[in-house]
Phi, psi and omega in degrees: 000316173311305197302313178288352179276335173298283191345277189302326168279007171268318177330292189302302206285346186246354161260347175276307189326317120000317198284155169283158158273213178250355161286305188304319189289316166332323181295287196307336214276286187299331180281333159337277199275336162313305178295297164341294203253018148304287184310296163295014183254327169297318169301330205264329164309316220266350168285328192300288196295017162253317188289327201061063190186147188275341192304313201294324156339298178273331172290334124357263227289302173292327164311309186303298166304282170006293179290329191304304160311303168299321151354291190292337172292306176289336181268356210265302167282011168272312180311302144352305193290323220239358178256352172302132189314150149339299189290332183265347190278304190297324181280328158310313193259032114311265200324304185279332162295340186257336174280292158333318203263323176271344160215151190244013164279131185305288180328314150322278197306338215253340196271311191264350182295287198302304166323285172312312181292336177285316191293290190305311181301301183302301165324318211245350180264328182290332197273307223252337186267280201101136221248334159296316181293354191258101163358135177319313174294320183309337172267344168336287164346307208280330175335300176316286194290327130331307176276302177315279175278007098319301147300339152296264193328297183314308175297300191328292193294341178297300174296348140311269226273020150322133169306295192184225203232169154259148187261187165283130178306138163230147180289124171309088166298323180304311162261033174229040179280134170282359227242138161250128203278111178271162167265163186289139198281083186196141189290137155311113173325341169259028182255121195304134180270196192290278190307109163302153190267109178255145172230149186206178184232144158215151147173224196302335188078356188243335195289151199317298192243020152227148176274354180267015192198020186246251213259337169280355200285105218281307149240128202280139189260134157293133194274130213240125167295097191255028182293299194334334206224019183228124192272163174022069140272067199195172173075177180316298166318305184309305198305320183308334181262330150327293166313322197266322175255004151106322195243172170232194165325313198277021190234005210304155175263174174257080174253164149163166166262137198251148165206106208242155192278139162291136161166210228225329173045200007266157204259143179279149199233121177239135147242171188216151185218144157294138174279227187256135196207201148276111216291001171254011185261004177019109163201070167270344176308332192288002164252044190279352161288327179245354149280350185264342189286285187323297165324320186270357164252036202098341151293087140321118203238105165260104177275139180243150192284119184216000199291000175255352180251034182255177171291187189190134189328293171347327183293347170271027166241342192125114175243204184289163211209111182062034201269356203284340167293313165321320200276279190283355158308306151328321189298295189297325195304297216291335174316309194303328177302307203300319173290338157322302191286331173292336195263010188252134171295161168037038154254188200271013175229025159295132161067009194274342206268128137282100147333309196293342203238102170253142162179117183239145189247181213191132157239148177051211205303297180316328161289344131293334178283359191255004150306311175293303170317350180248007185242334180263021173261344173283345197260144173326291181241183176288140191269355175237023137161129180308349179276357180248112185271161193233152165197104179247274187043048157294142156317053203256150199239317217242142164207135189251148186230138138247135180030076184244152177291167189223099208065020150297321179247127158227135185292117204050026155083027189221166180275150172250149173277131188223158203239145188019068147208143214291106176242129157259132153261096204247117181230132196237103198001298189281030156303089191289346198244337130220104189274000175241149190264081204282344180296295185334323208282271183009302210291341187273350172261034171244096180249175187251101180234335180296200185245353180293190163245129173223182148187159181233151194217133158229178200210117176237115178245154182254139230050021152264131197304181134254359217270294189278030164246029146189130213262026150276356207245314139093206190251035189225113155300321213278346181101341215262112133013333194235086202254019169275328163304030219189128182267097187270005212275309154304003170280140173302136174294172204283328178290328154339322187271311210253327173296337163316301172323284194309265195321304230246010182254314206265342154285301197287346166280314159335277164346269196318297164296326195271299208078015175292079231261343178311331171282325178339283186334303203288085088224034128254000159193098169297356150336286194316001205238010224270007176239039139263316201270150174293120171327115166196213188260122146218121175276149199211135168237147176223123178226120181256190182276353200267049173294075190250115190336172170226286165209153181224002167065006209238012199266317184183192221245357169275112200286021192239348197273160185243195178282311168312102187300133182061023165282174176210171189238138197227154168217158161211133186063349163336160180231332137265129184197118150198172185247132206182132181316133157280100198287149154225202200312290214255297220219148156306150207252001173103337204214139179258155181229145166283131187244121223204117194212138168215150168213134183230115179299082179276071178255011137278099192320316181294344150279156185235164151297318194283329172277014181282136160289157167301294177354268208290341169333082168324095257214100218214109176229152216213096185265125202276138171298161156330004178253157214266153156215162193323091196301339177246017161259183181263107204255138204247146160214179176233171198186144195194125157313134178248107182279010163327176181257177201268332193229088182301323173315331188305327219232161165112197155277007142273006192256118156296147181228069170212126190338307172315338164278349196236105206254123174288171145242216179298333203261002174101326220251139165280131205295341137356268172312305195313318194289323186289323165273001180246308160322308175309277194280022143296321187309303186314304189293323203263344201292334162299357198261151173268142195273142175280146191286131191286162241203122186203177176253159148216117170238112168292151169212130200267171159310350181250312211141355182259122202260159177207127151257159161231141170289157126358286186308353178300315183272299178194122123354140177297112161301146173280142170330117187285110170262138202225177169237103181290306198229123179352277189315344150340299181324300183306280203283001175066053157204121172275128250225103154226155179202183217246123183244160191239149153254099119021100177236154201213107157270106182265169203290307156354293169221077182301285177331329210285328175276009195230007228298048150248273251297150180231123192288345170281354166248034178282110183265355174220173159204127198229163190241116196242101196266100197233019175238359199228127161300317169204169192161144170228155180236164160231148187233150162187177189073020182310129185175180169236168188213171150303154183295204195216000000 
């Protein structure tokens, strides 16, 4: 040990001998910034003489003071920083990486930092001081530091342990509908059927740590090689997960749990897979609601086991990468087994499968994947290499998404696209984990090209979760130990949540598989279901093949053009009018849309909408081509709020900033501010009030001239955008969270007609949408078209 403390002191002593001095380090300083502000004095001359303008000189000249004056700002906090005690300076940069790591809300760490210290301070000056020994201001002080951080600690844990806030009340468009919605005359799809439930497991037979799929499994699979379609399975993450379930990429097993009808069948086969979780938290068990509903109605339901390709602690050394192609591979391999077992004699599913009635469902990373399962059962080969040929060309008829992620796999650097097959989407506003309604995107890349019937639907309800349409996962997304940081007060309780799941999986498999078409109505309007369903918002979009377009915006940059060859587009007053991608939280949704905005200044109390002239009236018209249509079909559009502003000309680069604009009244103040200030506090008084839902005309006009409207609202009122709050600390910083979900609106043409019976519904030469029921406002419309009635 002497020898090594000698060692490191010839160490010390032969690097100080070395060291620069404090001339040198000065030297160094100054020639730093000589050459520095050299370098820039030349950049910034040698632009003014290439630009030729004097301007660029002084913006030169203020950059330079800038960085300088910042300079003097970073050493000024460095000092500051260095002014800190040590001990208290070592527990920050302890405290804030570990505060930071249990929440990456700025806000928590920045909350319990300022709480713990107050605390920790107040404790050791009353034990070491004593609160008699302390100078008058000084016991203020401790006072201060006593309510803070004690009272900070108190308040904390109340607000833990809270569900959560009440938000601004929203209004329900859907019931305050002029319409009386009958419901569908058919027993709820979520009413336990005729056939007893039988369960059983299959798989490898080897696994380490469950027994329904180790040494218990009732029937055993042969494990299918998936290196081709699984990235980083290697390194510390690889060994670990290797260790703990035993196999690696070229082993994946084949599980699931089964829950099947007794009879004689055969039966239609659905599986379902769960997305990314913690792979030691297992959770393919969690659709066991919807296997005994579905089974007992005739559905084979196999949740399959995908839990060695989930995440894992391991995973911050490197985890699996793109693995969501993997997910739907799987999908298939267990189809091929399943078809092995119809066809093996004596075994316990011989001749029990209908083949021909396929259908797999996903929630989260599993609902992308079983798009991709349904795009590689058509394809030759694997589309991101070609040396793996792929022959599937299963029935699969059906694909249920719940709340699924979007673009984790994309096959050639592309989204994937499916073609004929029947798709749901489902999703639910208070989605903490993937908050944005990324299914959406999927959905608009789902077409119709065969003579079969197909069709897709999405379903958005507010107050559902992502956590509870599996009821292993319950009612905390973030991962995080700590689910009181998290705003439940709008959340559904979880049976409410899974009976949604239940009506809208088990009517749309019913449809598909069955041909049970009596359910078809509930996903252009869950009214209709409304005595199934748990009261809350729910937005539905539906699209069939016998869908025929008008316009979808998605055909070219002319906003005056329709989808629809030689239609044209007419406007009046608009205030908004483009055609333009649709955002949503994270991503564009894929799709273009029409953006439609009117504003009526009504600052006279004594005006109404009903005293507005038509002149001024706003206007959005669609002149048709020449061909007759169909007198029983249906005109369908999708609609959505834009919280944009209704009159963008007010503000901006169309605001001239010149005197002649700015009109005094009498007292000399501008009438501007005056109007600006009155608004805010309308804004003050409405912000607790729930905004009404918008409100429009649709008008036909036949070839002689004859016209028929219905409001909107005959059909529903325009929900107003659903703003929701995920997380406490949301309150504090005030955010709230919306993005633009569409409704399905459905007229059929009849009845138009029941106001008008001159109109002749075989010539409609306009369709105009006229907003005369709102003082100002913008939507977005898309998908215009007609459809069969349903």
């Amino acid at each position: 040990m002497k020898k090594l403390h000698r060692l490191i002191s010839w160490l010390k002593n032969r690097i100080n001998s070395i060291a620069p001095g404090k001339h040198a380090i000065r030297g160094a300083a100054l020639g730093l910034l000589i050459v520095s502000l050299a370098l820039w004095v030349a950049y910034s001359i040698g632009y003014t003489v290439k630009l030729r303008d004097a301007w660029v000189l002084l913006l030169g000249f203020l950059y330079l003071l800038t960085i300088v004056l910042s300079g003097f700002l970073i050493r000024w906090i460095i000092y500051l920083l260095y002014k800190i005690p040590r001990f208290l300076k070592l527990a920050l940069f302890i405290a804030i990486p570990t505060l930071f790591l249990i929440s990456n809300d700025w806000i928590i760490p920045l909350i319990f930092i300022i709480i713990a210290s107050h605390c920790g301070a107040a404790v050791l000056v009353l034990r070491k001081t004593g609160f008699k020994n302390l100078s008058g201001p000084k016991k203020v002080v401790a006072v201060i530091g006593i309510i803070i951080g004690f009272g900070g600690l108190v308040a904390s844990g109340i607000l833990y342990g809270r569900d959560g806030f009440d938000v601004t009340p929203i209004t329900n468009a859907a019931l305050s509908s002029e319409s009386d919605i009958a419901p569908i005359q058919a027993k709820s799809p979520s009413e336990i059927g005729p056939f007893p439930v039988k369960t059983l497991t299959y798989g490898s037979g080897k696994d380490l740590h469950r027994p329904e799929y180790g040494d218990q499994v009732d029937l055993v699979t042969d494990s299918v090689n998936g290196l081709a379609f699984i990235d980083n399975w290697k390194g510390f993450g690889g060994w670990w997960r290797e260790k703990y379930w035993g196999f690696d990429s070229r082993a994946l097993p084949i599980n699931a749990r089964v829950w099947y009808p007794e009879g004689e069948g055969p039966f239609p086969l659905a599986l379902i897979v769960h997305g990314n979780h913690g792979m030691q938290d297992y959770s393919d068990p969690g659709y066991a609601y919807l296997g005994e509903l579905l089974a007992s109605r005739g559905i084979i339901l196999a949740s399959v086991d995908e839990n060695f390709i989930n995440g894992s602690w391991s995973d911050i050394f490197g985890g699996l990468e793109e693995e969501n192609d993997a997910r739907g591979w799987l999908l298939l391999e267990h189809l091929k087994v399943w078809h092995q077992w119809n066809e093996t004699k004596d075994h316990v599913f011989f001749k029990k499968i209908d083949t021909s009635n396929l259908a797999l469902i996903g929630h989260s990373r599993g609902g992308e994947a079983v798009a991709h399962a349904a795009m590689f059962n058509k394809l030759p080969f694997y589309p991101d290499d070609a040396s793996i040929p792929f022959d599937y060309n299963y029935n699969i008829k059906s694909i249920v998404a719940i709340a699924p992620v979007d673009g984790q796999y994309e096959p050639g650097d592309s989204r994937t696209k499916i073609e004929d097959v029947n798709y749901l989407v489902i999703h639910g506003a208070q989605d903490a984990d993937v908050s944005s309604y990324m299914g959406s995107q999927q959905y608009e890349r789902v077409t119709f090209r065969d003579s079969l019937y197909h069709f897709k639907a999405g379903v958005y309800a507010y107050g559902a979760n992502h956590g509870q349409f599996n009821s292993s996962w319950g009612n905390n997304d973030i991962g995080n130990p700590f689910t009181g940081i998290l705003n439940l007060k709008q959340l559904l309780p979880a049976e409410k949540q899974e009976q949604i799941a239940k009506v809208f999986i088990s009517s749309f498999l019913d449809i598909t598989l069955k041909d049970n078409v009596k359910y078809l109505p509930l996903f252009t309007d869950a009214r209709k279901g409304r005595e199934w369903l748990p009261e809350t918002i729910y937005l539905s979009q539906f699209e069939d093949s016998n869908f025929s377009p008008i316009a979808n915006f998605d055909e070219d940059f002319d906003v005056s053009t329709t989808t629809q060859k030689y239609g044209e587009v007419h406007t009046e007053n608009l205030s908004v009018w483009r055609e333009q991608e649709i955002q949503l939280k994270w991503q564009k949704k894929g799709s273009r849309a029409l953006f439609v905005g009117w504003n009526y200044d009504l600052e006279d109390e004594q005006e109404t909408m009903e005293s507005l002239p038509d002149s001024i009236m706003a206007r959005y018209t669609i002149s048709l081509t020449k061909k007759p249509v169909d007198t029983t079909s249906v005109l369908v559009f999708s609609m959505a709020e834009s919280t944009e502003s209704a009159d963008p000309k007010s503000e901006g680069k169309w605001v001239e900033d010149d005197n002649t604009n700015n009109l005094k009244n009498d007292d000399g103040v501008d009438s501007d501010e005056d109007k600006e200030e009155g608004e805010d506090e309308d804004e003050d008084e409405d912000e607790d009030q729930p905004k009404k839902p918008f409100d429009l005309t649709i008008e036909l006009r036949d070839s002689t001239g004859q016209k028929a409207s219905l409001p909107l609202s005959s059909f529903s009122p325009l929900q107003r955008e659903i703003e929701i709050m995920i997380m406490k600390t949301g309150f504090i910083k005030d955010d709230k969270q919306s993005e633009k979900v569409f409704q399905t609106f459905y007229f059929p043409l009849e009845d138009f007609k029941s106001t008008n019976p001159k109109l002749d519904l075989s010539v409609i030469e306009n369709i105009s949408f006229v907003f005369n029921k709102d003082q100002s406002g913008v939507i977005v419309m898309d998908n215009i078209g007609f459809m069969k009635p349903l």
